[in-house]
C-alpha positions as CSV (number, residue, x, y, z in Angstrom):
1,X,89.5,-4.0,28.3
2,X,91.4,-1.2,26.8
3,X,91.9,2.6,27.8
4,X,92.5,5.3,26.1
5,X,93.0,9.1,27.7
6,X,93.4,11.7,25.2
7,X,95.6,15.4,26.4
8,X,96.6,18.1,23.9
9,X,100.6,16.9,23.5
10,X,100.0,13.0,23.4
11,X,97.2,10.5,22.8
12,X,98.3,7.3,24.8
13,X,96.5,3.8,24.5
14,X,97.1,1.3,27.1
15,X,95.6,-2.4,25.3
16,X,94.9,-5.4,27.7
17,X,93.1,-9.0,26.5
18,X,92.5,-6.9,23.5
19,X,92.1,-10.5,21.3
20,X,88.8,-9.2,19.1
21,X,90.9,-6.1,18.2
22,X,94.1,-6.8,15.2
23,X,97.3,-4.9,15.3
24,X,97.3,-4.3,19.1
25,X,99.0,-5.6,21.8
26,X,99.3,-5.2,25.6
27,X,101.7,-2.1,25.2
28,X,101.5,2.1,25.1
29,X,101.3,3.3,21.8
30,X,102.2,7.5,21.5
31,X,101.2,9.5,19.1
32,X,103.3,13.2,18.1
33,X,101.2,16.6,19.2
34,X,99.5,18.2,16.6
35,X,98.1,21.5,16.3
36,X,94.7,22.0,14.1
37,X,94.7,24.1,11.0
38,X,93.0,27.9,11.6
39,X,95.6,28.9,14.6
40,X,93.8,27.9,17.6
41,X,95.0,25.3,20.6
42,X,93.5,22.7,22.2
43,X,93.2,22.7,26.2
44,X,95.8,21.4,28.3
45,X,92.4,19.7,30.2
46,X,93.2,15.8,29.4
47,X,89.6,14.3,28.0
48,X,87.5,12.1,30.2
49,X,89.2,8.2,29.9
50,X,87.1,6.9,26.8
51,X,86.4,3.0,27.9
52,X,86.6,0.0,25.5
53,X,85.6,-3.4,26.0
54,X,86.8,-5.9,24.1
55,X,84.9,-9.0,25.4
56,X,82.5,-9.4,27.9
57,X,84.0,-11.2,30.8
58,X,81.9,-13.6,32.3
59,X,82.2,-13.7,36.3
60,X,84.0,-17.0,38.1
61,X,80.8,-18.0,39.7
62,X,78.7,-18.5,36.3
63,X,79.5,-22.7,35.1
64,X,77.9,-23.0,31.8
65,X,76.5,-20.9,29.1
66,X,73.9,-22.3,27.3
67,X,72.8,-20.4,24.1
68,X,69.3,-20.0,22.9
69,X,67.2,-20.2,20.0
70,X,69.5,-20.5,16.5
71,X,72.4,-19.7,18.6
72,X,75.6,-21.2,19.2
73,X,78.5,-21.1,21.6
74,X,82.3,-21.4,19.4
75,X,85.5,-21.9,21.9
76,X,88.1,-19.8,19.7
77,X,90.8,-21.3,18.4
78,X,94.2,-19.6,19.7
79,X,95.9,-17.4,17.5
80,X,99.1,-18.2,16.5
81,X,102.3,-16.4,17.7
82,X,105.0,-18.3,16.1
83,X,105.5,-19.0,11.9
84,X,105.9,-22.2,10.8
85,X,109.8,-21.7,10.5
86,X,109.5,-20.7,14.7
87,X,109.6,-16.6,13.8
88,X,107.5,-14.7,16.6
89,X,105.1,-12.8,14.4
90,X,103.9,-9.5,15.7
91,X,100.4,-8.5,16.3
92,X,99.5,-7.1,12.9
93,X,100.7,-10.2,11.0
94,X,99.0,-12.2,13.4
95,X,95.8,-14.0,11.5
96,X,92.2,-13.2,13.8
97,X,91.1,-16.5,14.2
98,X,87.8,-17.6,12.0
99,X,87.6,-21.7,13.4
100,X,86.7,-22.6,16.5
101,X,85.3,-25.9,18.1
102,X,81.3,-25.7,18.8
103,X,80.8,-26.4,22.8
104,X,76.8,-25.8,23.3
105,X,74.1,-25.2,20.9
106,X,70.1,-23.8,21.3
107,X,67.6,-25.5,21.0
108,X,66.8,-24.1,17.7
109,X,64.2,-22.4,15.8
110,X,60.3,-22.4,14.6
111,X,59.6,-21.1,11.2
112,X,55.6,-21.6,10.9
113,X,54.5,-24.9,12.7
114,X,58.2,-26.6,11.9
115,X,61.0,-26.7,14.7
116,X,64.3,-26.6,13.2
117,X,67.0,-27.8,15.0
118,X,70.8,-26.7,14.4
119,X,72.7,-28.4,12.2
120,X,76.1,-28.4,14.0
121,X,76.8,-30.8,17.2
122,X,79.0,-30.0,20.1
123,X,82.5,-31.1,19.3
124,X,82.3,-29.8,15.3
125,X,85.3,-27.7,14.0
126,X,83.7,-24.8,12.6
127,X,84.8,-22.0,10.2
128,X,82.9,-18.5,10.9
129,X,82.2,-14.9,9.3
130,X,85.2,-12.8,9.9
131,X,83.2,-10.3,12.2
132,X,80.2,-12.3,13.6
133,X,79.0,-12.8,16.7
134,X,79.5,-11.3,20.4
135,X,83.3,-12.3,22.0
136,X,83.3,-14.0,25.8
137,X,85.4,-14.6,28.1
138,X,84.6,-17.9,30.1
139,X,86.3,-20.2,31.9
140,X,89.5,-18.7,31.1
141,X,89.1,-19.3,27.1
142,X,87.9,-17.1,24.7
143,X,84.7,-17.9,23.4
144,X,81.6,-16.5,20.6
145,X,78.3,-16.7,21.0
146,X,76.5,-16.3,17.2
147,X,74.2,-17.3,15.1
148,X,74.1,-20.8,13.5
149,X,73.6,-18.6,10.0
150,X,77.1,-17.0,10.3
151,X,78.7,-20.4,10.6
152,X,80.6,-21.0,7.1
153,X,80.8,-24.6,7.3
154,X,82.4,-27.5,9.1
155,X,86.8,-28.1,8.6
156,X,87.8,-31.2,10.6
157,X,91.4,-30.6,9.0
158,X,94.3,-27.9,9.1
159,X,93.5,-27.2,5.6
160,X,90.7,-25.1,4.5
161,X,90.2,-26.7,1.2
162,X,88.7,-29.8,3.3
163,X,85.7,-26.9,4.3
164,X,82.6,-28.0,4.1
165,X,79.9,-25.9,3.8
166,X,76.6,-25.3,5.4
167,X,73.0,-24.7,4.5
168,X,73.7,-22.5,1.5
169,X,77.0,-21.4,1.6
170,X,79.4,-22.1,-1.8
171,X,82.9,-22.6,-1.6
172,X,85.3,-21.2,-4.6
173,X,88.7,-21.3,-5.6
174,X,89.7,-17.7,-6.8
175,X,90.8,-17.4,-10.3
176,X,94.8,-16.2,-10.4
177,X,94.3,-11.8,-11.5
178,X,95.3,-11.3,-14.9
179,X,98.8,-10.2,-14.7
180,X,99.1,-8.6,-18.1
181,X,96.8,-5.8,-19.6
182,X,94.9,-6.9,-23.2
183,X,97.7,-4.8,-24.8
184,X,100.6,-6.8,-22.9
185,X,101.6,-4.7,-20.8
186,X,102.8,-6.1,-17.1
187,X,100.0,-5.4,-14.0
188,X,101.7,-4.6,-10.6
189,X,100.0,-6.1,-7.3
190,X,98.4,-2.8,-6.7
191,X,96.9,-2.6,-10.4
192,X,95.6,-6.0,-10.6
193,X,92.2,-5.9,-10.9
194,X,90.7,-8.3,-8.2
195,X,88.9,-11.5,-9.7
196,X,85.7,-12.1,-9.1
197,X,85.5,-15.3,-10.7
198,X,86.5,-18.8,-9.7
199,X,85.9,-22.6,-9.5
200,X,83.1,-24.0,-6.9
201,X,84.7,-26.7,-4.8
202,X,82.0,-27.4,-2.6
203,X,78.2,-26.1,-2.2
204,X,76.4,-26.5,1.1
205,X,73.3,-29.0,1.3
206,X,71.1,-25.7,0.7
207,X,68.6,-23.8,3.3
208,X,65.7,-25.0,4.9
209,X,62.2,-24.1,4.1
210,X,59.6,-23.7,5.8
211,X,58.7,-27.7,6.3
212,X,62.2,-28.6,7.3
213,X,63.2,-29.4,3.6
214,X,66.2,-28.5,2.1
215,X,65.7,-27.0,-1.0
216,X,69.3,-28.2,-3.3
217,X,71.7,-25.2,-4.8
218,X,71.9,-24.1,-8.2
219,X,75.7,-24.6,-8.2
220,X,77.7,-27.1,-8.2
221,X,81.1,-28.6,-7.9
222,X,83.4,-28.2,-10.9
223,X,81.3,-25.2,-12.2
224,X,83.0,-21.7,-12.9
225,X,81.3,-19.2,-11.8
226,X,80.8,-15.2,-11.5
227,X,80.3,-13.9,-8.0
228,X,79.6,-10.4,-6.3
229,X,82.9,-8.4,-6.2
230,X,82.5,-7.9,-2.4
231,X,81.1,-10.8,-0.9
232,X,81.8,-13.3,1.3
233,X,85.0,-14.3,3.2
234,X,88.6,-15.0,1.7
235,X,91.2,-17.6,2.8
236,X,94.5,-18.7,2.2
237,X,94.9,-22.1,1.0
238,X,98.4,-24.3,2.3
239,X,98.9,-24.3,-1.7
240,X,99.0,-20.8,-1.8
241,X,95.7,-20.0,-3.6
242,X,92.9,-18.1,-2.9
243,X,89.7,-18.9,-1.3
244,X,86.5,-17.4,-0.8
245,X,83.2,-18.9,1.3
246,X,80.0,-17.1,0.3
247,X,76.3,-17.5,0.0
248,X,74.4,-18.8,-3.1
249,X,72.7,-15.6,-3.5
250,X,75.9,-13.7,-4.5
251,X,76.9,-16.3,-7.1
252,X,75.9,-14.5,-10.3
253,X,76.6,-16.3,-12.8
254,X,77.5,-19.9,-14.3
255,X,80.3,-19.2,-17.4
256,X,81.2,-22.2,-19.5
């Protein structure tokens, strides 16, 4: 839960268990005083305390959670606090977890007469939409309850080139940005244009229909393609490349 009370000379922000929120940390954060343009004050009246909550908390007494319909119940994996060389990274460099192992599932759901059952078990290693789902806390873990549709795929390594996609998600590998304009002249980071074009390294088995059939992608591995410019969700590969998980829908284009 986090606080926040608000007075004329300071703005102070107390931040507890704060996990679904980057760049904070359980600490007081003070801004300068400011006075508005056009010459008048504010009141020296502090504001009402303005009341966020990060997660719901779910009481001692409750055992189990089980999710319904298409649902699915993720124990977050923890976020890492050290660098690989031991460096204690601070909040804002710390990465918001996307993984997390599956620990209940619904029972499903109907399209038509068909009952279709969710394609991850409990135990999977899943990979999930930056900002899906609603954030618990249960049993002293940090948990997510969402949709089996926001689920990416299924990473049973350290290494999210081993992802595997679901339904009809598409994995690329980012083309490198152009680092020189047509007339040779050098691009800095912030004039690079950013690529929107890259290799597909894995598709997904493609979605359901309405029998229960899965109906195969249009893509697939090997193939370059042109995707939509703001879609899906990027990664960082151990080998330093880009990544980026998306749906089949926002693949554009085959080039060859």
């Amino acid at each position: 839960m986090a606080t926040a009370q608000l007075t004329a000379s300071s703005i102070s922000v107390s931040a507890r268990n704060l996990s679904s929120l980057e760049g904070l940390r359980a600490s007081n954060v003070k801004f300068a005083s400011f006075k508005p343009a056009g010459g008048f004050a504010l009141s020296q009246r502090p504001f009402r305390c303005l009341v966020v909550k990060a997660a719901t908390v779910v009481a001692p007494k409750y055992t189990s959670i089980k999710p319904l319909g298409d649902r699915v119940l993720v124990k977050i994996k923890t976020v890492e606090e050290k660098s690989e060389g031991g460096i204690l990274l601070p909040s804002s460099a710390q990465t918001k977890p996307q993984a997390g192992e599956v620990v209940a599932v619904g029972e499903g759901k109907s399209t038509g007469k068909t009952k279709l059952d969710i394609s991850v078990k409990t135990g999977a290693r899943v990979v999930y939409s930056k900002y899906a789902g609603t954030e618990v806390e249960f049993d002293g873990s940090s948990h997510l309850i969402l949709k089996e549709d926001d689920i990416i795929g299924i990473l049973e390594t350290d290494d999210i080139r081993d992802l595997k996609p679901l339904n009809d998600r598409v994995f690329i590998k980012i083309a490198e940005a152009e680092e020189k304009t047509a007339g040779g002249l050098l691009l800095t980071e912030a004039t690079k244009e950013k690529p929107s074009i890259g290799t597909v390294i894995a598709v997904g088995p493609g979605p359901l229909d309405e029998e229960g059939n899965r109906k195969a992608l249009s893509v697939s591995p090997g193939s370059t393609v042109l995707y939509s410019k703001y879609a899906g969700n990027d990664f960082k590969g151990s080998d330093g490349a880009n990544y980026i998980a998306l749906k089949a829908s926002d693949v554009m284009a085959i080039l060859s």
